[in-house]
N, C-alpha and C positions, 0 to 999 in steps of 0.2 A: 209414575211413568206408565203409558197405554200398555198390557201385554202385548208379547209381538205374537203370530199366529202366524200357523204356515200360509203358502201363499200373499200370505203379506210382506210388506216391508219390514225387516229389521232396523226401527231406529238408530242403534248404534252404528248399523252399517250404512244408513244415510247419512250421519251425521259425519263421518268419516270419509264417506263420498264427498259432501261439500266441502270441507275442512281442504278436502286435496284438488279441488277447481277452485278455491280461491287462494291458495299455495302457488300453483300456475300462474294465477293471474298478478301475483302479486312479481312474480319471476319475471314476466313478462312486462311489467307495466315499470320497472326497474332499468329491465334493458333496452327500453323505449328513451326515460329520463335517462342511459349513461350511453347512449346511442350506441349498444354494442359493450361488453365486458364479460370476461372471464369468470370461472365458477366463485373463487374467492372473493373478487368484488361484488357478486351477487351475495353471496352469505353475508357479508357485511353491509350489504344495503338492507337485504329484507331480514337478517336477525337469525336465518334460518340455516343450518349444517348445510356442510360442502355436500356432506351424502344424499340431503334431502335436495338439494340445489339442481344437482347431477340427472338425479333420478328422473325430477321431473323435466329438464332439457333435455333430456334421452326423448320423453314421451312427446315434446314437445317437437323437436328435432323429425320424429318417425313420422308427422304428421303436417309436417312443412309448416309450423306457424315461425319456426326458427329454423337459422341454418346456424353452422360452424364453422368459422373459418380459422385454421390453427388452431391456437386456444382460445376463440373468442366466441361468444357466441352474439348473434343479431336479429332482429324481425325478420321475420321473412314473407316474402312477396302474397303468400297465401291472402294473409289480410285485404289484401286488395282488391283480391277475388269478392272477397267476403261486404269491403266498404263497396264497392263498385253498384253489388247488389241491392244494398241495402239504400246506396243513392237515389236508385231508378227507379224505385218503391213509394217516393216520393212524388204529389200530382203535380202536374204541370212543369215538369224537370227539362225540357226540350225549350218550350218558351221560353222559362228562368234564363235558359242559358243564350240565349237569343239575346234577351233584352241584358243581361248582365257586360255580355260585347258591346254592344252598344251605346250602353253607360259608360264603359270604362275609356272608351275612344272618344266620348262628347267630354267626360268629366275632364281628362287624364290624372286619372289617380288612381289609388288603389279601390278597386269595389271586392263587395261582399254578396252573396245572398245568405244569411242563417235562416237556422230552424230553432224549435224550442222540443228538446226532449227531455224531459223527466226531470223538467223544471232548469235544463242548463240551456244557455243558446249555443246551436253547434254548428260550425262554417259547414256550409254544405256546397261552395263556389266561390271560388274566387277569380280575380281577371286585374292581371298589374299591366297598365298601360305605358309605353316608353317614359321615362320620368317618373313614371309614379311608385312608390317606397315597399319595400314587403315588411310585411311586420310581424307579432307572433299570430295574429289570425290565418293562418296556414288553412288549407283543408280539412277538416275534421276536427280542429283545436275547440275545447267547450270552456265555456268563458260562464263564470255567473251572469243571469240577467242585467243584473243591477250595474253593473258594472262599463255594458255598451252601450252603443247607439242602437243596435239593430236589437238587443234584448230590451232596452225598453219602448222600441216600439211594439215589440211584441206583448210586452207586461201591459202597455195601453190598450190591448185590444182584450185583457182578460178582467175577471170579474175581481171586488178586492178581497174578499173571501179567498177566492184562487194564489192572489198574492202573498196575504198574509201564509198560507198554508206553506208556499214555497219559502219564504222567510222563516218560518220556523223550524225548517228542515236543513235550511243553508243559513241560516244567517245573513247578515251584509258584508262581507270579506272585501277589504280594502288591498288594493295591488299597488296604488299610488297616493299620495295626499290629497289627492282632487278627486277619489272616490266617495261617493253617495256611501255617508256611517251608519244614518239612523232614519229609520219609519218612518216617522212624519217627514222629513225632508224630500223621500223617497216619494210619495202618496203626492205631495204637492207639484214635482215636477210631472208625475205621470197625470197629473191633471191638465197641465199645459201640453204636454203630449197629446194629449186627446182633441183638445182645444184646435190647436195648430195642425195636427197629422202629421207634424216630425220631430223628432229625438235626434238630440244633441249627446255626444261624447264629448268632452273638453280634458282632454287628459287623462281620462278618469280611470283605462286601464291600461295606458303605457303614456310615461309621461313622453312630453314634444312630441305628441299625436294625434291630433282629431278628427272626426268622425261627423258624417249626417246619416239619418235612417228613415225609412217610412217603410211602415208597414204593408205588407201583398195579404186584402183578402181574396180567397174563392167565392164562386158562385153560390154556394151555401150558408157565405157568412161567415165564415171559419176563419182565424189566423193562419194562412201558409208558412209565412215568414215575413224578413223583411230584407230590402237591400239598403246597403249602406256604401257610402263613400268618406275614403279616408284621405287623412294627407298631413304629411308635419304642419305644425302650427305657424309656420312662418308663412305657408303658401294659402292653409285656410284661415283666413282674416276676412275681417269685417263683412262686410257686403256680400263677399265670394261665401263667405260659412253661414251667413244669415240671410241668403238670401238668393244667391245665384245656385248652390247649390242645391237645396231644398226645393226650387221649382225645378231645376232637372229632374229630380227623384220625381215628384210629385207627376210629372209629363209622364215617365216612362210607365210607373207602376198602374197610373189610370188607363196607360194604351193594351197595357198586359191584363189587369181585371175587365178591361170590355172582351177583350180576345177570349179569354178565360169564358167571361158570362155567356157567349155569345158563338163561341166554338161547337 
């Protein structure tokens, strides 16, 4: 181990520093999944003492990421603050949300726009039209790639070096039996993806759900995202999933990339 020297860091005391921001996070990412719970069900979710539980919803608490109501404790509104920001940060978020209405009222279903960060696809919009279904792609919800429509239209636009990398970091996590298991199966549909310019969901991460997607580039080339439209499988069938769908998408995203080029 490096000596520590004054003016510098104390390893032990970094190490101790992290150790208690991911203790937080672990508090927090708990009373997200029990949407709200007491100190005891927290120790018993993350493994961790009532005292340590406590401590850190004190800090947590003083700092509005959580509030208290009675004995309970819950997120708090801060985050919002925080996703709000981190939304707008995003290019072209104004059009997105332009053309995202507009889809969802032509398609009536549920639409999406994701993003790809740190190898997960993350809702970054959504828009449920009268009739159309909500599902767990909520706002913010991150989904492996492999798994959606709008993740692999994004894996279509990346290199497979890129792919593989992310693969080795996540693996293929299956959520239903109609999830993509293995690599080659994976590589083969992304090549019709690229072929075609859109990605198909058939169940693959909730089942009696699917999905179409195509991918939004920018003016530089870049992957932005992609949008997607969802809808029980009873309503996307034949023609309307292979076909009437996929030229909607294909209309909106080329009127948004000239906007985009052309802005």
């Amino acid at each position: 181990m490096e000596d520590w020297k004054p003016g510098g860091a104390n390893p032990e005391t970094e190490g101790s520093t992290i150790q208690s921001i991911d203790t937080s996070f672990a508090v927090v990412t708990a009373l997200r999944e029990r949407n709200g719970a007491g100190v005891t069900e927290l120790a018993e979710e993350t493994g961790l003492s009532k005292s340590s539980v406590h401590k850190h919803l004190r800090s947590l608490v003083k700092h509005d990421f959580v509030v208290k109501e009675g004995n309970e404790y819950r997120i708090g509104l801060r985050y919002l603050d925080f996703g709000a920001h981190a939304r707008a940060q995003i290019p072209a978020s104004r059009e997105i949300t332009q053309k995202l209405r507009e889809l969802a009222s032509e398609a009536g279903e549920s639409v999406q726009f994701a993003v790809e960060e740190r190898g997960r696809a993350v809702v970054l919009y959504r828009d449920v039209s009268q009739g159309g279904v909500y599902s767990r792609g909520r706002v913010g919800r991150r989904f492996y790639l492999h798994q959606t429509a709008a993740g692999k239209a994004i894996l279509s636009r990346r290199s497979d070096q890129w792919i593989r990398e992310i693969l080795d970091r996540y693996g293929l996590p299956k959520t239903t039996p109609h999830t993509i298991g293995d690599e080659a199966t994976l590589f083969e549909e992304l090549a019709e993806v690229r072929e075609r310019g859109v990605a198909f969901n058939n169940e693959e991460s909730t089942e009696g759900l699917r999905s179409v997607a195509v991918p939004v580039t920018g003016p530089d080339g870049d992957v932005l995202g992609a949008f997607a439209v969802a809808g029980p499988t009873h309503r996307l069938t034949d023609a309307r999933f292979e076909t009437e769908i996929p030229n909607l998408l294909r209309s909106v995203v080329n009127e948004l990339e000239l906007n985009l080029a052309h802005s």
